[in-house]
Residue frames relative to the residue before (quaternion, step in Angstrom):
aa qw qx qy qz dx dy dz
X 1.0000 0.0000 0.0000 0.0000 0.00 0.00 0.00
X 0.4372 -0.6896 0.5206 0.2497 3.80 -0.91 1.00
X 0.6132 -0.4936 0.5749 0.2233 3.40 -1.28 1.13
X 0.4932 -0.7342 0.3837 0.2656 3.37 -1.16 1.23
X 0.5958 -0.4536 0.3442 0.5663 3.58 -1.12 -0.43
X 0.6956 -0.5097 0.3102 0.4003 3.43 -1.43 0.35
X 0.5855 0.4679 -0.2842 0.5979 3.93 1.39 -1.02
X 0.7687 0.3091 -0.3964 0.3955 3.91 0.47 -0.10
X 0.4242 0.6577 -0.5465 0.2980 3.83 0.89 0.51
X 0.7974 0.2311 -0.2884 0.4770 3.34 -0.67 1.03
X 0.3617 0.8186 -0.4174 0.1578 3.31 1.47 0.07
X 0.5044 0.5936 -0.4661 0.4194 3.61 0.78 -0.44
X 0.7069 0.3933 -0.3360 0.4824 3.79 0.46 -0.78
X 0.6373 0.3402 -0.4040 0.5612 3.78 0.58 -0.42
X 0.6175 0.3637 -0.5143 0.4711 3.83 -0.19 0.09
X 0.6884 0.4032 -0.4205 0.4321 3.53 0.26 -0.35
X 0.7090 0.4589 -0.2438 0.4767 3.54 1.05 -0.52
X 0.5927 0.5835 -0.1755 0.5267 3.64 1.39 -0.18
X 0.7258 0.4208 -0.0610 0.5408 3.41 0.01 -2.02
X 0.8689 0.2277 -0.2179 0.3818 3.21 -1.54 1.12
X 0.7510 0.4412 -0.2431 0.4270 3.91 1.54 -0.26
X 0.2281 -0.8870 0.3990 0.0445 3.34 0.34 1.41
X 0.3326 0.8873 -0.3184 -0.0252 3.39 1.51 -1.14
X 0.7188 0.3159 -0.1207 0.6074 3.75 -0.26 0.02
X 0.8778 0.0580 -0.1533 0.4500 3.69 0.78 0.29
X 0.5531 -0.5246 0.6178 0.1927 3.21 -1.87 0.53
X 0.1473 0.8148 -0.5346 0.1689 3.43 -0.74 0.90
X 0.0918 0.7179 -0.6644 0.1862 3.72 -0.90 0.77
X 0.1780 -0.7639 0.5920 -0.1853 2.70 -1.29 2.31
X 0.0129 0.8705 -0.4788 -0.1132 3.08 -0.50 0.72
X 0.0671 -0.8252 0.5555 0.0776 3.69 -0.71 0.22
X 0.2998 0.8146 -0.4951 0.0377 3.48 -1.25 1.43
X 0.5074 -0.7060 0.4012 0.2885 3.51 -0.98 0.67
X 0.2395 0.6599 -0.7011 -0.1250 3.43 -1.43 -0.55
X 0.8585 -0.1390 -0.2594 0.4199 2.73 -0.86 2.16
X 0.6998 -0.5976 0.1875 0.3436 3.34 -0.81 -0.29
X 0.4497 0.6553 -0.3224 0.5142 3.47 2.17 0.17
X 0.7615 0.4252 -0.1390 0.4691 3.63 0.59 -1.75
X 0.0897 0.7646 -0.6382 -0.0062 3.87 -1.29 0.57
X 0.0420 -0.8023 0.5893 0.0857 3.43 -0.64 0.97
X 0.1116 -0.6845 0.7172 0.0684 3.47 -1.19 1.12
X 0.1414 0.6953 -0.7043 0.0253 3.30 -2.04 0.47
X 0.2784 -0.8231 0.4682 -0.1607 2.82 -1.22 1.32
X 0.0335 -0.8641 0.5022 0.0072 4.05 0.14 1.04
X 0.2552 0.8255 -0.4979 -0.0750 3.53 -0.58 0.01
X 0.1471 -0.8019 0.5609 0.1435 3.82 -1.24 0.52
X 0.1629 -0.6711 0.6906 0.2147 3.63 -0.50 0.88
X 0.5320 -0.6893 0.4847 0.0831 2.99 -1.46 0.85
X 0.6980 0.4819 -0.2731 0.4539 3.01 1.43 -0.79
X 0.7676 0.1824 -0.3293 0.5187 3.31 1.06 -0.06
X 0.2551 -0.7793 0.4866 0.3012 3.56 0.98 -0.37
X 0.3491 0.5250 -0.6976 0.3404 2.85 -0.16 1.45
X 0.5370 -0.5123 0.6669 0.0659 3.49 -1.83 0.81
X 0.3602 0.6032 -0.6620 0.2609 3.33 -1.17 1.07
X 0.1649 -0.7611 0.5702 -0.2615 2.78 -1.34 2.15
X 0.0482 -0.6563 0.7520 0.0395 3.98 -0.82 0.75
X 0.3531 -0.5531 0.7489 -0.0920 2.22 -2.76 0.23
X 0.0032 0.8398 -0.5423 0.0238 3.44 -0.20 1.18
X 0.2681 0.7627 -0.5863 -0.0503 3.78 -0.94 -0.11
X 0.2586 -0.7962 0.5450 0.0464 2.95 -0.71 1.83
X 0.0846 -0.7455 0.6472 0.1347 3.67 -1.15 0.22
X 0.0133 -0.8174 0.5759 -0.0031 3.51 -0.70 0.73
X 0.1096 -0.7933 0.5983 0.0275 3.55 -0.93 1.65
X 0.3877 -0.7432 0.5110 0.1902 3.68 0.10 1.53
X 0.7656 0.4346 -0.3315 0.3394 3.38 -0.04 -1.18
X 0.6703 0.3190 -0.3072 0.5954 3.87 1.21 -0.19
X 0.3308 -0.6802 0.5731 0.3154 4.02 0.97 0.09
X 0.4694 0.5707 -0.4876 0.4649 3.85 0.54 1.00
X 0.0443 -0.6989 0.7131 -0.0336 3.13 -1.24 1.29
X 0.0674 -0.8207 0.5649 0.0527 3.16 -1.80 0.91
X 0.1958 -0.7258 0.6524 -0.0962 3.54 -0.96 1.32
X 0.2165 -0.5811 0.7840 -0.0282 2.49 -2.02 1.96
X 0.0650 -0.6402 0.7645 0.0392 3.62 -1.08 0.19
X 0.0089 0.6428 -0.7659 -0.0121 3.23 -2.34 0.92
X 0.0100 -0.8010 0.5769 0.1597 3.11 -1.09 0.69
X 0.6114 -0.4776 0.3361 0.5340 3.55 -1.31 -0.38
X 0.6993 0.4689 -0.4138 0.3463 3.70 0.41 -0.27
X 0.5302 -0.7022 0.2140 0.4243 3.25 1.59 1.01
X 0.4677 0.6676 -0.5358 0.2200 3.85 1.01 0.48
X 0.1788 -0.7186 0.6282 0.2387 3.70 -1.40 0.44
X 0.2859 -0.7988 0.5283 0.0319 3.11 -1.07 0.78
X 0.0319 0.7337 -0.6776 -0.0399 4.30 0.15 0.06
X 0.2097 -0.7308 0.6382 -0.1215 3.37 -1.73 1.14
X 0.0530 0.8206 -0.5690 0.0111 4.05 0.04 0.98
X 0.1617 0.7975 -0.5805 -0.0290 3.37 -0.15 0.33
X 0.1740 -0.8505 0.4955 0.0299 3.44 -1.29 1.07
X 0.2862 -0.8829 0.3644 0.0761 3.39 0.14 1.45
X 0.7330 -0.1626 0.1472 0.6439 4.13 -0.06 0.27
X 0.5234 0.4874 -0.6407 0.2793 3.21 0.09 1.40
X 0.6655 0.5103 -0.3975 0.3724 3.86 0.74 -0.35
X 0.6462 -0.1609 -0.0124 0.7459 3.95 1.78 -0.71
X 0.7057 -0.4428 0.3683 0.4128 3.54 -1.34 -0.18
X 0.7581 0.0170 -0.1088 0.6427 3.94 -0.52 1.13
X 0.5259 0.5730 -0.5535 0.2978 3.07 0.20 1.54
X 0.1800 0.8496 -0.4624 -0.1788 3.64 -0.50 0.34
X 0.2227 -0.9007 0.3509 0.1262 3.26 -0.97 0.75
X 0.0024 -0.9261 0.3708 -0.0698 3.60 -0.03 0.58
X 0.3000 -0.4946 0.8105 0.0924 3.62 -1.13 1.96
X 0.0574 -0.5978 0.7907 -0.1193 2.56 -2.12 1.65
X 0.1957 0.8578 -0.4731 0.0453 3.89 0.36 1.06
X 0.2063 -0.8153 0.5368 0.0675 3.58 -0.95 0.56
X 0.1147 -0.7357 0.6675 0.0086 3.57 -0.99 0.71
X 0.0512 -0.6790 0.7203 0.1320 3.29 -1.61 1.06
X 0.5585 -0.5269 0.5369 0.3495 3.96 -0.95 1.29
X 0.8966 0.1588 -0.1649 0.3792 3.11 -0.94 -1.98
X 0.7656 0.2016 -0.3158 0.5230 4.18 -0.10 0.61
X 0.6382 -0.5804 0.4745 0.1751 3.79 0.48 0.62
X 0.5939 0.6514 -0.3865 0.2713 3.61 0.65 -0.19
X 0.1877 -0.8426 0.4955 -0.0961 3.64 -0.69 1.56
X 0.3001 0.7628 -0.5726 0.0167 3.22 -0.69 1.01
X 0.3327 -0.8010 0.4925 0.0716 3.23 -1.53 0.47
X 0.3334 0.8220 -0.4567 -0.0671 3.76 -1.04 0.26
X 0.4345 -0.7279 0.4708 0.2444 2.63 -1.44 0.74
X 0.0036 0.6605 -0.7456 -0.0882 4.09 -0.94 0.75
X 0.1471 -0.6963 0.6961 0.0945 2.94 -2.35 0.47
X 0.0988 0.8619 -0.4893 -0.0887 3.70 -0.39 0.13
X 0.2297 -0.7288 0.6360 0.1081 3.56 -0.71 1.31
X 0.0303 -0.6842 0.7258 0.0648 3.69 -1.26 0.41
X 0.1644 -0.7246 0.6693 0.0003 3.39 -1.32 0.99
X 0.6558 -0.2853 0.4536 0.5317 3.59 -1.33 -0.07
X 0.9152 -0.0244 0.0351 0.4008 3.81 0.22 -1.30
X 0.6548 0.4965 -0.3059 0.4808 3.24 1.40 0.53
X 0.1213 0.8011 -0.5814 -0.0745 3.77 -0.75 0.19
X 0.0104 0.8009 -0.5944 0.0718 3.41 -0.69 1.50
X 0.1272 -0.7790 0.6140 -0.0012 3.26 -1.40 1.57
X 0.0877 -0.7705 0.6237 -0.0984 3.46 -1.24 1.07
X 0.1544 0.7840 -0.5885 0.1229 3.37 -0.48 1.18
X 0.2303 -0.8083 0.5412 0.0269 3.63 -0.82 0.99
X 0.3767 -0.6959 0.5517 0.2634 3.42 -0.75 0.46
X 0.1345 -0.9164 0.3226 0.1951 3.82 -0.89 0.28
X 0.5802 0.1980 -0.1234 0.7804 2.77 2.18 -0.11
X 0.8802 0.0929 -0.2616 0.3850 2.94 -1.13 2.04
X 0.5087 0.4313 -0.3005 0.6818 3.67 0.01 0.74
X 0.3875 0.1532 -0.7107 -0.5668 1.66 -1.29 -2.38
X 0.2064 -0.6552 0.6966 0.2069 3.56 -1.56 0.05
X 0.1416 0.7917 -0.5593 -0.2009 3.71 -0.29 0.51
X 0.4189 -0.7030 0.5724 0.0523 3.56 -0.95 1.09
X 0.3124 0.7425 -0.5909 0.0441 4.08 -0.27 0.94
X 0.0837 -0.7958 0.5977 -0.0493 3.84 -1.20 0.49
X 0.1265 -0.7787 0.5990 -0.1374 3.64 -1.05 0.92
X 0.3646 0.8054 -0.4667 -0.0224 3.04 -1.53 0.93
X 0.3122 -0.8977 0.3104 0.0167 3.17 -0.37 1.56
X 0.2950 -0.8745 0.2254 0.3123 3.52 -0.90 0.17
X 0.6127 -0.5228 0.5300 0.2654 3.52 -1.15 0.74
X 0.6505 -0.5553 0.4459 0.2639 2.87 -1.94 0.03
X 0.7766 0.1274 -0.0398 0.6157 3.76 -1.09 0.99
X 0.7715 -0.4022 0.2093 0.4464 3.69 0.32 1.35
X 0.4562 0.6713 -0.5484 0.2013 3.71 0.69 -0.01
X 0.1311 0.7406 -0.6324 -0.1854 3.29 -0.93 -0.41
X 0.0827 -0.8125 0.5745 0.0544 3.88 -1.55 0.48
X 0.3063 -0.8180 0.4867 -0.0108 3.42 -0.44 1.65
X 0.2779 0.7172 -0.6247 -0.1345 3.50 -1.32 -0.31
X 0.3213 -0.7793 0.5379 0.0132 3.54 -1.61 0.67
X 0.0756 0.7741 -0.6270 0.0430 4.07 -0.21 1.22
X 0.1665 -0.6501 0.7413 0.0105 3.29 -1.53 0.52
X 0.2570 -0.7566 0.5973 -0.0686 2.99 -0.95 1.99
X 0.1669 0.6853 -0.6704 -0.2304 3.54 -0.59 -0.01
X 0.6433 -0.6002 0.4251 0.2126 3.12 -1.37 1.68
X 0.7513 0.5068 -0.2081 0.3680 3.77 0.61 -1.70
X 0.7699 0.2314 -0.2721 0.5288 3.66 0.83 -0.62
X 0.0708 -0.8412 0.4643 0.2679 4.06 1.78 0.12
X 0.1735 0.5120 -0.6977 0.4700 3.19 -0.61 2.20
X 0.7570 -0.4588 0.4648 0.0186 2.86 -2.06 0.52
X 0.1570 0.8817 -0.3484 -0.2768 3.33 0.69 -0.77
X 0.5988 -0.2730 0.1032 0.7458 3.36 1.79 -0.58
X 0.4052 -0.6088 0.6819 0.0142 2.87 -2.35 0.68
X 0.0605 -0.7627 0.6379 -0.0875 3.77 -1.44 0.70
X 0.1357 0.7751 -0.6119 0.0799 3.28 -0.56 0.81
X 0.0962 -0.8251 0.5520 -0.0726 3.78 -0.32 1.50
X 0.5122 -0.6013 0.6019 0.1175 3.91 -1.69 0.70
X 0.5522 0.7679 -0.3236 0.0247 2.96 -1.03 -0.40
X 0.4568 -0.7752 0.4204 0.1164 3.51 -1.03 1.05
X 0.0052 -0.8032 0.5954 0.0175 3.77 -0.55 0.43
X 0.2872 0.6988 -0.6538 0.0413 3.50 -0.77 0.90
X 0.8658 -0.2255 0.2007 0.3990 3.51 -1.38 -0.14
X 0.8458 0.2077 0.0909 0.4828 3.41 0.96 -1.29
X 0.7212 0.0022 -0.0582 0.6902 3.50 1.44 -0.02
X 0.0567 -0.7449 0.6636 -0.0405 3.32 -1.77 0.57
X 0.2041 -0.7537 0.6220 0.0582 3.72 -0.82 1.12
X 0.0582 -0.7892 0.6113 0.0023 3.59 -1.35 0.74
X 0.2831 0.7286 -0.6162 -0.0959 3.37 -0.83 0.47
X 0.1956 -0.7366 0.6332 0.1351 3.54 -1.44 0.14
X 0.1664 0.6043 -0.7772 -0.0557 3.71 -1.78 -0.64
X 0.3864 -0.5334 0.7515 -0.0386 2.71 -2.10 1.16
X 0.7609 -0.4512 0.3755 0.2765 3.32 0.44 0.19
X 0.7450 0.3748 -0.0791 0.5461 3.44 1.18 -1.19
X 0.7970 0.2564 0.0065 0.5469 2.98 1.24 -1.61
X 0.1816 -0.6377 0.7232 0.1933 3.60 -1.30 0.02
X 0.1831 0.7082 -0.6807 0.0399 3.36 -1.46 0.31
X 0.0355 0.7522 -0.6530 -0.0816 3.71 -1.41 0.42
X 0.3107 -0.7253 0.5940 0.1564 3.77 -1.25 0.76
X 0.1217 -0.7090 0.6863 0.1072 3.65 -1.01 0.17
X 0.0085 0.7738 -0.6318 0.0438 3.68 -1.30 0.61
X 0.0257 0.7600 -0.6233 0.1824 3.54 -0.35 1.03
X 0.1217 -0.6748 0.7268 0.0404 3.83 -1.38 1.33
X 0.4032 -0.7800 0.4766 -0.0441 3.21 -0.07 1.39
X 0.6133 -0.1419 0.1488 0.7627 4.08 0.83 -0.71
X 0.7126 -0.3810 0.4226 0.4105 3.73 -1.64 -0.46
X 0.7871 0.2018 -0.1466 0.5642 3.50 0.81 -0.77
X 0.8677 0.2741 -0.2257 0.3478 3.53 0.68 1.29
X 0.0252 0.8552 -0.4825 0.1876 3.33 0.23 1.83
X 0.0960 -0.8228 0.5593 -0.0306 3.52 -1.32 0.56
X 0.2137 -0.6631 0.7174 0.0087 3.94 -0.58 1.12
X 0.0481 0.6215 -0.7785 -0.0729 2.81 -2.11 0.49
X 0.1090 -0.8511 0.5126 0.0309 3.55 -1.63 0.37
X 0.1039 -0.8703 0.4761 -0.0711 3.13 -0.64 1.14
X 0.0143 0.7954 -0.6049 0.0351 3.89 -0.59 1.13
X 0.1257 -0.7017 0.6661 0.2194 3.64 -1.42 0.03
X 0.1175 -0.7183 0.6422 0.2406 3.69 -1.13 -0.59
X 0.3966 -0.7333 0.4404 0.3333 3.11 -1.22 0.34
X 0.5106 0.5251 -0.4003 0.5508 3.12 -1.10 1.24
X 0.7674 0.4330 -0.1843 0.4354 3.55 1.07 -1.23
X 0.5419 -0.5993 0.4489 0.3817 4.04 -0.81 1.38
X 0.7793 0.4688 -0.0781 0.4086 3.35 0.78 -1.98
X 0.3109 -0.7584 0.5456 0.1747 2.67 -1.72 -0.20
X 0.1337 -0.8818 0.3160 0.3236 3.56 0.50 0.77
X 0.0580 0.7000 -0.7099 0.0510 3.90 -0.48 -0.09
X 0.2536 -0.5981 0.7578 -0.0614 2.94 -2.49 1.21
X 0.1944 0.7396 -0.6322 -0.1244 3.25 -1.48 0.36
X 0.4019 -0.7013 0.5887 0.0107 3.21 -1.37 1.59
X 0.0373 0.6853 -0.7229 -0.0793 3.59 -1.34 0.43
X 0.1570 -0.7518 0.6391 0.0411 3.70 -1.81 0.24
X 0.0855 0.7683 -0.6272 0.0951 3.77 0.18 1.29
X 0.0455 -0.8216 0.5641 0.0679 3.23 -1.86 1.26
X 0.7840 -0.5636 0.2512 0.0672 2.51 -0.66 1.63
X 0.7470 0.0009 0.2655 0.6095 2.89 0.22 -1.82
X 0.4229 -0.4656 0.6052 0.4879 3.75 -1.06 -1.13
X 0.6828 0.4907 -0.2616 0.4739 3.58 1.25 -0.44
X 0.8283 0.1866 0.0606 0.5247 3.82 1.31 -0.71
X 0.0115 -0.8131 0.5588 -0.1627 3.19 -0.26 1.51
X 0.0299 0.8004 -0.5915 -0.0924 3.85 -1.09 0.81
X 0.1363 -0.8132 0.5634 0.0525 3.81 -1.15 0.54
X 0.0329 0.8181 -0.5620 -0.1173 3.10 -0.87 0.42
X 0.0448 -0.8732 0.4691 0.1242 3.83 -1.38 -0.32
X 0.4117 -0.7414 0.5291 -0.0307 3.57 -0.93 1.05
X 0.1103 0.8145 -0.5671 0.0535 3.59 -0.54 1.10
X 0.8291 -0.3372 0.1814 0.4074 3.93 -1.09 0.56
X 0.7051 0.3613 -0.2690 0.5476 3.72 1.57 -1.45
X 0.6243 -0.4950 0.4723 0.3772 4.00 0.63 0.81
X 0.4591 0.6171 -0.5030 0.3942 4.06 0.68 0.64
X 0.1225 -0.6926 0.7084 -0.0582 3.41 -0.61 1.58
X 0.0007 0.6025 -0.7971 0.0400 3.27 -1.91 1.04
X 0.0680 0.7286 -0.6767 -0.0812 3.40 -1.69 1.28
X 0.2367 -0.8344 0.4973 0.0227 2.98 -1.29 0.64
X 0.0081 -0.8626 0.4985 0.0854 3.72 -0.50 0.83
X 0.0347 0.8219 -0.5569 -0.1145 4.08 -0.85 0.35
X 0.3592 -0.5865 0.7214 0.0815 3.20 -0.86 1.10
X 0.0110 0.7284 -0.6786 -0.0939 3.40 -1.88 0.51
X 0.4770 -0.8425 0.1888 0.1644 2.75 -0.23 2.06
X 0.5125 -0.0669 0.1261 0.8468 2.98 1.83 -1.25
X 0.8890 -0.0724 0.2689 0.3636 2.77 -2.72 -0.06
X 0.8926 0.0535 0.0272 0.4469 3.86 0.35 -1.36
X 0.6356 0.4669 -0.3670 0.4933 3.63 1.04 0.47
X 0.1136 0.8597 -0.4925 0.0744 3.55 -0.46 0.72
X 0.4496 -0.7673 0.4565 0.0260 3.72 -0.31 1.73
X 0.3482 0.6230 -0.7004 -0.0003 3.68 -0.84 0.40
X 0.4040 -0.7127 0.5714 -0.0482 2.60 -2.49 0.72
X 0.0283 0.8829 -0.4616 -0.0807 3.67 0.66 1.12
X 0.1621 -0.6669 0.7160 0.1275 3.43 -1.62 0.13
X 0.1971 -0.7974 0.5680 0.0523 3.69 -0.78 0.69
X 0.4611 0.8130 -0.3534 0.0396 4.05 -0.25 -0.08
X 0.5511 -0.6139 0.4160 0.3825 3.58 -1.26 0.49
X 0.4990 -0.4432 0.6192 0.4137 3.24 -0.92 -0.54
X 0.5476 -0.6147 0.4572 0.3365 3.99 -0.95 0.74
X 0.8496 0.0483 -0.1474 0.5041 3.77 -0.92 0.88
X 0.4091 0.5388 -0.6217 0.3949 3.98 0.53 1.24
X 0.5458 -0.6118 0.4695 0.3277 3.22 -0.78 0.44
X 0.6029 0.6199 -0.1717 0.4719 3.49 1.28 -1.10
X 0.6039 0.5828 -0.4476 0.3086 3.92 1.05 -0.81
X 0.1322 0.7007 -0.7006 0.0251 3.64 -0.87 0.23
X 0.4611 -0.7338 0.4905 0.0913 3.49 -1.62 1.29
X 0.1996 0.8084 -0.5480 -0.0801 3.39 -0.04 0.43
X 0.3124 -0.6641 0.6342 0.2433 3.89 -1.39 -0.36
X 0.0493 0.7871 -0.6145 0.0212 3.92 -1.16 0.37
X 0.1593 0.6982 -0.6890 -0.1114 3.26 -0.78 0.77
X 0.0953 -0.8463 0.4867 0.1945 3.36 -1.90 -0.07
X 0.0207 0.7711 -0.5709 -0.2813 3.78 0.06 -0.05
X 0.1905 -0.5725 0.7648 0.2259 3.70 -1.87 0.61
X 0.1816 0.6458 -0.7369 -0.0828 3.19 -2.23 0.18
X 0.0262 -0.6861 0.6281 -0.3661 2.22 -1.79 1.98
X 0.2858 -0.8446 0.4525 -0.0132 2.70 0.42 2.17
């Protein structure tokens, strides 16, 4: 099995810390097929605190026999977006992929190019801006001994030829737990991930900067219930609690319920609410 991408090492702990926390908004997803080529996604959402509305459009089209997929996207802020992506057709475990965007009412164009090779023990990403910059974005990560793996990440911008930053990250992957750490130079940070029984896992995280007294760190947990009903919650350094419950309604309708809050007399506590429903037949 190929070694993840470099942005998905530690990823079990950020999904637990991500996935399932709607808070501050209203949101309905919808996902549907016709046949096995065409996919239509759509997305609505209202933040409450400001109340504003913002909604996309996806339609994917997918032509197997050339390993090429195409994507249109719309959003409300009136961008279009097209997506080509070309899967084992230029060498074996390559994919390539034009990602281009257009804004109508101000003309604004961008483009990139990404590539991603996976091997048995290598994974190399390369993505390049084409309009503006250039920026050229490459990253890798291979494996070590006994589940190890070791990544790093540099961003060049070509036009002003400099560095812009660097990342070199660790990290373990097995079946049931997985350790990350990284630094950039500025920052430090490590992730832990641990599946405790089948219907009960927990991540924590921890970063510093330089410059910074503290230290910030979070810890997240996800118990199911059922196969039908799953709740999560998390806890981070400024006393900010977030709980979450989903219910699957059926086979293709699925319901969450967020809650967001300080603790009573932090300056930092703020109250929010979130619901969502996906469908996705």
């Amino acid at each position: 099995m190929a070694p993840p991408t470099f942005s998905d090492l530690g990823k079990s702990s950020k999904d637990l810390f991500s996935k399932g926390f709607a808070h501050g908004l209203l949101k309905l997803d919808v996902t549907t097929k016709s046949g096995p080529t065409v996919e239509f996604k759509s997305q609505a959402e209202h933040n409450l605190a400001s109340q504003k509305i913002k909604g996309n459009l996806e339609v994917k089209y997918k032509i197997p026999e050339y390993g090429t997929t195409i994507s249109e996207k719309w959003n409300t802020d009136n961008q279009l977006v097209s997506v080509v992506e070309l899967n084992n057709q230029i060498a074996k475990g390559l994919k390539a992929t034009l990602d281009t965007n257009y804004t109508p009412h101000n003309g604004k164009r961008g483009a990139v190019l990404k590539t991603d090779y996976s091997g048995e023990t290598i994974r190399l990403n390369a993505n390049m801006t084409l309009l503006g910059g250039p920026i050229f974005d490459v990253s890798g990560v291979t494996k070590l001994y006994n589940d190890w793996q070791v990544g790093g990440q540099a961003k060049f911008d070509m036009q002003k030829n400099e560095v812009v930053s660097t990342c070199i990250a660790v990290g373990r992957q097995t079946s049931d737990h997985s350790l990350h750490s990284y630094t950039d130079g500025r920052e430090f940070g490590a992730s832990l991930y641990h599946k405790v029984h089948k219907n009960y896992e927990y991540g924590v995280q921890l970063s510093w900067k330089m410059g910074d007294q503290g230290t910030q760190w979070g810890f997240a947990t996800k118990y199911q219930v059922n196969p039908d009903f799953c709740v999560r919650s998390k806890v981070d350094n400024k006393a900010q609690v977030a709980l979450s419950a989903t219910h699957n309604l059926s086979d293709a309708v699925k319901l969450t319920i967020a809650s967001h809050f300080g603790l009573a007399g932090l300056p930092e506590a703020q109250n929010k609410f979130g619901l969502a429903l996906e469908y996705a037949p």
